[in-house]
C-alpha positions as CSV (number, residue, x, y, z in Angstrom):
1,X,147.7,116.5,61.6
2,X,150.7,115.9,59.4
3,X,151.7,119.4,57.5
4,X,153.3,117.5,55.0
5,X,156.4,118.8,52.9
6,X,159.4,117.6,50.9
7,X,162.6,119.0,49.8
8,X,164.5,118.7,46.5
9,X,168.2,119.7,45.7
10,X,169.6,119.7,42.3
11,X,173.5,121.3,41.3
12,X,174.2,123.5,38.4
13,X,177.3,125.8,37.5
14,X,176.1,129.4,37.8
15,X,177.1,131.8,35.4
16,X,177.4,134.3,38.1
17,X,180.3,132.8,39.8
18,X,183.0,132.1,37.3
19,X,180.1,128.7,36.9
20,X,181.5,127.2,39.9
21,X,178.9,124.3,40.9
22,X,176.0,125.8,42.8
23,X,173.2,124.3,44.4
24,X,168.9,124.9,43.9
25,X,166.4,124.3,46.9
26,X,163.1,123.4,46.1
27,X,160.3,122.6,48.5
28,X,157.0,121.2,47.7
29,X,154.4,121.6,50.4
30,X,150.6,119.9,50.3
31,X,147.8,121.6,51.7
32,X,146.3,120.2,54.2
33,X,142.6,121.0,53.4
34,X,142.5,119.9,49.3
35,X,145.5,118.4,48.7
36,X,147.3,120.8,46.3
37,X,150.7,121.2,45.9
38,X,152.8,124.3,46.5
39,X,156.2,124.6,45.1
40,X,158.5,127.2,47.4
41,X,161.7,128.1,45.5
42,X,164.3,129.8,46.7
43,X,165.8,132.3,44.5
44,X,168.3,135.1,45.7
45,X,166.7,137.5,42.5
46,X,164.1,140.1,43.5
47,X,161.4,138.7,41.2
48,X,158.8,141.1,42.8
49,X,160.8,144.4,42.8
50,X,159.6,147.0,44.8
51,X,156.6,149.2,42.6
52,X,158.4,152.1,40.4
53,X,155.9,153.1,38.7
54,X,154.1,156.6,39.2
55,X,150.1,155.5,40.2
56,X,149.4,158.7,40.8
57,X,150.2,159.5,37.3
58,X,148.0,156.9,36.0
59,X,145.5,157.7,38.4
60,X,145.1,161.3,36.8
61,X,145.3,159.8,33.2
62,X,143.1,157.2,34.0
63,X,140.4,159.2,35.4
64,X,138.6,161.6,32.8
65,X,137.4,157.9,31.3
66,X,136.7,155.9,34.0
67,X,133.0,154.6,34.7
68,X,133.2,154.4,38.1
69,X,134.0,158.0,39.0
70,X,130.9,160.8,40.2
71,X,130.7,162.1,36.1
72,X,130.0,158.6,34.8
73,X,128.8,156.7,37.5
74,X,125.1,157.6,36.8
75,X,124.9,156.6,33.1
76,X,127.7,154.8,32.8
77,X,126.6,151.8,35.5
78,X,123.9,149.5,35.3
79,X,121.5,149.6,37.9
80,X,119.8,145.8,39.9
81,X,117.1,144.0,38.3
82,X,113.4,144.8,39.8
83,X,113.1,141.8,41.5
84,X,116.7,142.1,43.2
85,X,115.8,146.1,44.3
86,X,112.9,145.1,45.9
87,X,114.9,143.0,48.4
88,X,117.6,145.3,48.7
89,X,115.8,148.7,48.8
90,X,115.4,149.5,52.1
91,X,118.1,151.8,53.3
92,X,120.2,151.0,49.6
93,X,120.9,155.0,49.4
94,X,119.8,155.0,45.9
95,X,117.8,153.7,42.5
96,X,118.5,150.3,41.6
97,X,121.6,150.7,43.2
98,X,123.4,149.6,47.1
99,X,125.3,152.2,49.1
100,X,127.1,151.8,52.4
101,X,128.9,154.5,53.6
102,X,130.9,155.8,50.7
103,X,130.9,152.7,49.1
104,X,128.6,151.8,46.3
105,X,127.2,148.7,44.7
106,X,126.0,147.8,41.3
107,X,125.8,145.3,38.8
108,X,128.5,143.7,37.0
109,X,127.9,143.8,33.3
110,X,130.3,140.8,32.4
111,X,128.4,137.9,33.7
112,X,131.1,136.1,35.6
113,X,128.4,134.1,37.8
114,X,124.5,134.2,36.8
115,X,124.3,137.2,39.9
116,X,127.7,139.1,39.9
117,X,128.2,142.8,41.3
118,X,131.0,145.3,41.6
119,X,131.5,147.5,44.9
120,X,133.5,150.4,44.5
121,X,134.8,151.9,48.2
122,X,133.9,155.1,47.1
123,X,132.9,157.3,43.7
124,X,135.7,159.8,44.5
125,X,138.2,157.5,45.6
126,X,139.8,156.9,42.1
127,X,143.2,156.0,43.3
128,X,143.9,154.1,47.0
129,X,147.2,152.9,47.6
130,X,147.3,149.3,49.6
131,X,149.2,151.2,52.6
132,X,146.2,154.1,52.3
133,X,143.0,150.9,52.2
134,X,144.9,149.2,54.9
135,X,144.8,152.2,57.0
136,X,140.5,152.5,56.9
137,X,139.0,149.4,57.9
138,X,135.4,151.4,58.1
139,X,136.1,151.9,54.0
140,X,136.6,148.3,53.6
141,X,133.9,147.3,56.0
142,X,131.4,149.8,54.2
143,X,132.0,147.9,51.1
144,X,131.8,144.4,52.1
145,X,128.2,145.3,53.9
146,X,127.3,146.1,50.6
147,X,128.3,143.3,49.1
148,X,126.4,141.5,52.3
149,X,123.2,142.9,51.9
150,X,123.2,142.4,47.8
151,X,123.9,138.8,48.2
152,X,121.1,138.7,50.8
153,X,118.8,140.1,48.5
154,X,119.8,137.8,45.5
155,X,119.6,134.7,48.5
156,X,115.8,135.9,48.8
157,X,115.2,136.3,45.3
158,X,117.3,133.6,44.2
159,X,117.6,130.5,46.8
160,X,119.8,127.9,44.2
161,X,122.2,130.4,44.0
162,X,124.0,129.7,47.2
163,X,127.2,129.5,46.6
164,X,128.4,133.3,47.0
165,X,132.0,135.0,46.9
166,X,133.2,138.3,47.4
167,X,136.5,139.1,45.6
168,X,139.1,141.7,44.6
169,X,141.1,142.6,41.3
170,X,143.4,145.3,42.9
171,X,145.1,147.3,40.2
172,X,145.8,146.1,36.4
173,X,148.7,143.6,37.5
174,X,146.0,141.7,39.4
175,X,143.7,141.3,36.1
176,X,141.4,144.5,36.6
177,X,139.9,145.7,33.7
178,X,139.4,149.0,35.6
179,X,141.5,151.5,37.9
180,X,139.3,152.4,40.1
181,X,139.6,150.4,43.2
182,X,136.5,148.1,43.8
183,X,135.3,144.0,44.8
184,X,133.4,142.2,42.6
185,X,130.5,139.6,44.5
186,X,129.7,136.4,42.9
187,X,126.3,134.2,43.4
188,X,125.5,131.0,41.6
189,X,124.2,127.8,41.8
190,X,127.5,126.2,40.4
191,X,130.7,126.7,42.7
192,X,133.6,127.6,41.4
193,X,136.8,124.9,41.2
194,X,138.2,126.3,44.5
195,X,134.6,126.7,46.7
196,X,133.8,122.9,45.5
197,X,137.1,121.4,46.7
198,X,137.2,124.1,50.1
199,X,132.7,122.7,50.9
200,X,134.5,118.9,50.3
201,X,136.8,119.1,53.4
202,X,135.4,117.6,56.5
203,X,134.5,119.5,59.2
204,X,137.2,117.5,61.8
205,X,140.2,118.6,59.2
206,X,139.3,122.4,59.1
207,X,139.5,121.8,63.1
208,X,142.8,120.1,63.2
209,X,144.5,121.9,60.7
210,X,144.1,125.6,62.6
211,X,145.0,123.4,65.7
212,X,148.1,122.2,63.8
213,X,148.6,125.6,63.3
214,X,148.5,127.4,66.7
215,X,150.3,124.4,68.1
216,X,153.2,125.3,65.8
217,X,153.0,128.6,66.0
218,X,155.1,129.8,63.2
219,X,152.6,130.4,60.8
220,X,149.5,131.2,63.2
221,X,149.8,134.6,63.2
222,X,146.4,135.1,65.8
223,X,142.7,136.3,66.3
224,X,140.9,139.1,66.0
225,X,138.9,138.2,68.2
226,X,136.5,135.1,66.5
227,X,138.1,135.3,63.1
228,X,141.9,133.5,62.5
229,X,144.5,134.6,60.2
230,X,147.5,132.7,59.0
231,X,150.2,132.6,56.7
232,X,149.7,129.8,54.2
233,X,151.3,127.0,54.7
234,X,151.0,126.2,51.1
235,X,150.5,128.8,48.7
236,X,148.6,129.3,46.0
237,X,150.6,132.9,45.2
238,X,153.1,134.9,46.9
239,X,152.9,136.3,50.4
240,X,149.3,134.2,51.3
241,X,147.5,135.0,53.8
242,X,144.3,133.1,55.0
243,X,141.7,133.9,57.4
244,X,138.7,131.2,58.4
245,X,135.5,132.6,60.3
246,X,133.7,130.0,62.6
247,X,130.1,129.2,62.6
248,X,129.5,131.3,59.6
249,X,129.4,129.6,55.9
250,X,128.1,132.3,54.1
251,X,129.0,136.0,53.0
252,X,124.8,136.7,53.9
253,X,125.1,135.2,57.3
254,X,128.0,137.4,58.8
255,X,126.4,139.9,61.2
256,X,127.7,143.5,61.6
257,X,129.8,142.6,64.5
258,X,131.7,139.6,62.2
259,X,131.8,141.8,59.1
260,X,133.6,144.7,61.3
261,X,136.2,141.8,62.5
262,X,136.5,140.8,59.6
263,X,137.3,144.0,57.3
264,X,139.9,144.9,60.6
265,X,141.9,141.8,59.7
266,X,141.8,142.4,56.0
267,X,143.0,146.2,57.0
268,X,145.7,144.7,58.8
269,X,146.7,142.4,56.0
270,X,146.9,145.4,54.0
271,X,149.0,147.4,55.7
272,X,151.4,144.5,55.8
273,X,151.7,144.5,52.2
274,X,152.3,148.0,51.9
275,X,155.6,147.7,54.4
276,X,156.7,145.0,52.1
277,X,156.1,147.4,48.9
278,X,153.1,146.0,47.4
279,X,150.8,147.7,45.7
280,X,148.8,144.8,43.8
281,X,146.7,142.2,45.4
282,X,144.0,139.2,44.7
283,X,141.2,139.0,47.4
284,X,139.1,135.6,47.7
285,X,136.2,135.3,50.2
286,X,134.9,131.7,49.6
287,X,131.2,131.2,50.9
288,X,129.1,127.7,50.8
289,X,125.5,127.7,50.7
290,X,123.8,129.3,53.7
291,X,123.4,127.1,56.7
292,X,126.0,124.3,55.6
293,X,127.4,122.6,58.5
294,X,131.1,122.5,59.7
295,X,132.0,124.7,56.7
296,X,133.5,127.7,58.1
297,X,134.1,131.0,55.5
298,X,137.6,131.7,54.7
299,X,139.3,134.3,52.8
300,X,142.5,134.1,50.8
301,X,144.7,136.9,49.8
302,X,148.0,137.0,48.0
303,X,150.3,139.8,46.2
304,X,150.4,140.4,42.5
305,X,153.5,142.2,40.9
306,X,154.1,145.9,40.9
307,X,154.1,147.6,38.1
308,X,157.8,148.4,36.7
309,X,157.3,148.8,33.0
310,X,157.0,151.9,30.6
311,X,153.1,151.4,30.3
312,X,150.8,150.0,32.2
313,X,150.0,146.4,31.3
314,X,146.3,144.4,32.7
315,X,147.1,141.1,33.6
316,X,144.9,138.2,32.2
317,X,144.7,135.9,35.1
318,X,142.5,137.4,37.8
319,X,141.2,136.5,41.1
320,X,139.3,133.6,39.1
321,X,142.2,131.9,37.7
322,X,144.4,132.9,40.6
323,X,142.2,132.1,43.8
324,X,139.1,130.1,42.5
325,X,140.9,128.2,39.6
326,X,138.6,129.2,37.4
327,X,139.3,130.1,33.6
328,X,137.5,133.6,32.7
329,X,137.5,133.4,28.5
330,X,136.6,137.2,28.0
331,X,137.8,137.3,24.2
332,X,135.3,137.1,21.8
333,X,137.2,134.0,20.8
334,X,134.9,130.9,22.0
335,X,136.1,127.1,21.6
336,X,133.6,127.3,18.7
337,X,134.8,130.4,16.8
338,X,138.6,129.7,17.0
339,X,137.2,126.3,15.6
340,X,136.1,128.2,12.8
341,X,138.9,130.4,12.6
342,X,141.0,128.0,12.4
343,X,139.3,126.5,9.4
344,X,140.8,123.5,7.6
345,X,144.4,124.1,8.4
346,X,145.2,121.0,11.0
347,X,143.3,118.6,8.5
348,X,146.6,117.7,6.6
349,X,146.7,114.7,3.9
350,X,147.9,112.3,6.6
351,X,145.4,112.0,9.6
352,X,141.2,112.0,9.5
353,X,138.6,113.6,11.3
């Protein structure tokens, strides 16, 4: 397999050196799975300076209000339909509600797929750094068993929703709406923009890419043990890193054994953003419907920007937009009221409508 790339120079006369004539590198890489272009510049300026800001600080003023924490989680959370409990109730640790471990499941009230829940690692665990998550693989595992089993349940109870996804918003400058670390599951019967192009690879070129890969060696970066993890050759945001599970399409179809793997290697990826000084991350787990053949689950993961400013700011482009190229239009501003907002004001004397 060809990992195709191509390189572009241009000149300019910098301001920073008297504007002596200075050159620009830019390298355009296509993926080898869907096609999509990356664009790799190289830029001497720290565009993702390490994080400044006090989370702690936040943490502590962000608290008193949040939903997710052991005062508000009761009343504050919805709980699963009754048809959806009744598949997941056996050994869910509570009501209408999924808990593994410390982590606990419920649903998400902004419908972002017709089933969507949100996982938090843990009612008390308001504030995790990426160094302190990527330390505790048994936290991260807890939470994507519950994720598992609620997608299993909404499988059983819900069989054209097949295409699943487990995902992360970690921190405001990722898109979350919320502090409190937690995932976000995703079952529907229409894939997302990303899952669609990822089920339309063939099998054969999900096998010679990752043998491209270990061939070359310099992005391969090794096994867990069944699951692979690279670094992306082209990238969909900074510091990429991808993973693809064998044999296994689905979140629902990972056994213990595979989930374990699987949370290690997210642990480990992690940690590695914590030495680099990130504290902000987008999480993708990209599931096809149960049982499809040659499809293999993969994960992406990239870095988001630290948060430098004077006050916290929420990004508006989330794992959706960043990892599933999906638009999520949460203003109350539909194509149909900004229609009517905007009134007559673009039908001017010279055109018709």
């Amino acid at each position: 397999m060809e990992l195709r790339s191509e390189v572009f120079k241009g000149e300019l006369r910098h301001p920073g050196g008297g504007f002596a004539p200075a050159s620009l590198r830019l390298e355009v890489r296509w993926d080898p799975l869907t096609g999509h272009t990356a664009r790799l510049i190289e830029s001497p300026d720290p565009l993702f300076p390490p994080n400044t800001y006090d989370l702690a600080a936040l943490a502590a003023a962000t608290q008193p209000d949040c939903p997710f924490c052991p005062h508000a989680v009761e009343v504050a959370t919805p709980k699963l339909a009754a048809a959806l409990w009744s598949e997941a109730a056996q050994d869910s640790g509570g009501d209408g509600r999924i808990g593994r471990g410390q982590a606990l499941l419920f649903p998400n009230l902004r419908a972002y797929a017709k089933h969507s829940s949100v996982a938090v690692y843990g009612t008390t665990l308001h504030y995790l750094s990426v160094a302190e998550l990527g330390q505790d693989a048994r936290l991260i595992g807890d939470n994507l068993a519950a994720q598992r089993d609620w997608l299993r349940a909404v499988w059983a109870a819900d069989p054209a929703a097949g295409w699943a996804s487990v995902n992360a918003n970690h921190l405001f400058s990722s898109g979350s709406s919320v502090f409190h670390p937690h995932t976000q599951g995703a079952a529907t019967p229409v894939p997302t923009t990303m899952q669609a192009l990822l089920a339309q690879v063939p099998p054969q070129r999900y096998a010679d890419y990752l043998a491209t890969e270990r061939r070359l060696g310099r992005r391969h970066l090794g096994s867990t043990g069944t699951i692979e993890w690279l670094s992306s050759f082209a990238p969909l945001g900074p510091a990429e890193l991808r993973a693809f599970v064998p044999g296994v399409a689905s979140p629902v179809e990972l056994d213990d054994d595979r989930l374990a793997e699987l949370a290690t290697g997210i642990a480990t990826a992690l940690g590695l953003y914590g030495e680099l000084g990130f504290e902000s991350f987008n999480l993708a787990l990209y599931g096809a419907p149960p049982g499809t053949v040659g499809y293999p689950l993969n994960l992406r993961m990239l870095v988001r920007s630290n948060l430098t400013q004077a006050e916290p700011y929420r990004s508006d482009a989330t794992y959706l937009e960043r990892l599933h190229w999906e638009a999520a239009v949460d203003l109350p501003f539909t194509p149909e009221v900004l229609a009517e907002r905007a009134g007559d004001r673009f039908r001017g004397s010279g055109g018709k409508s």
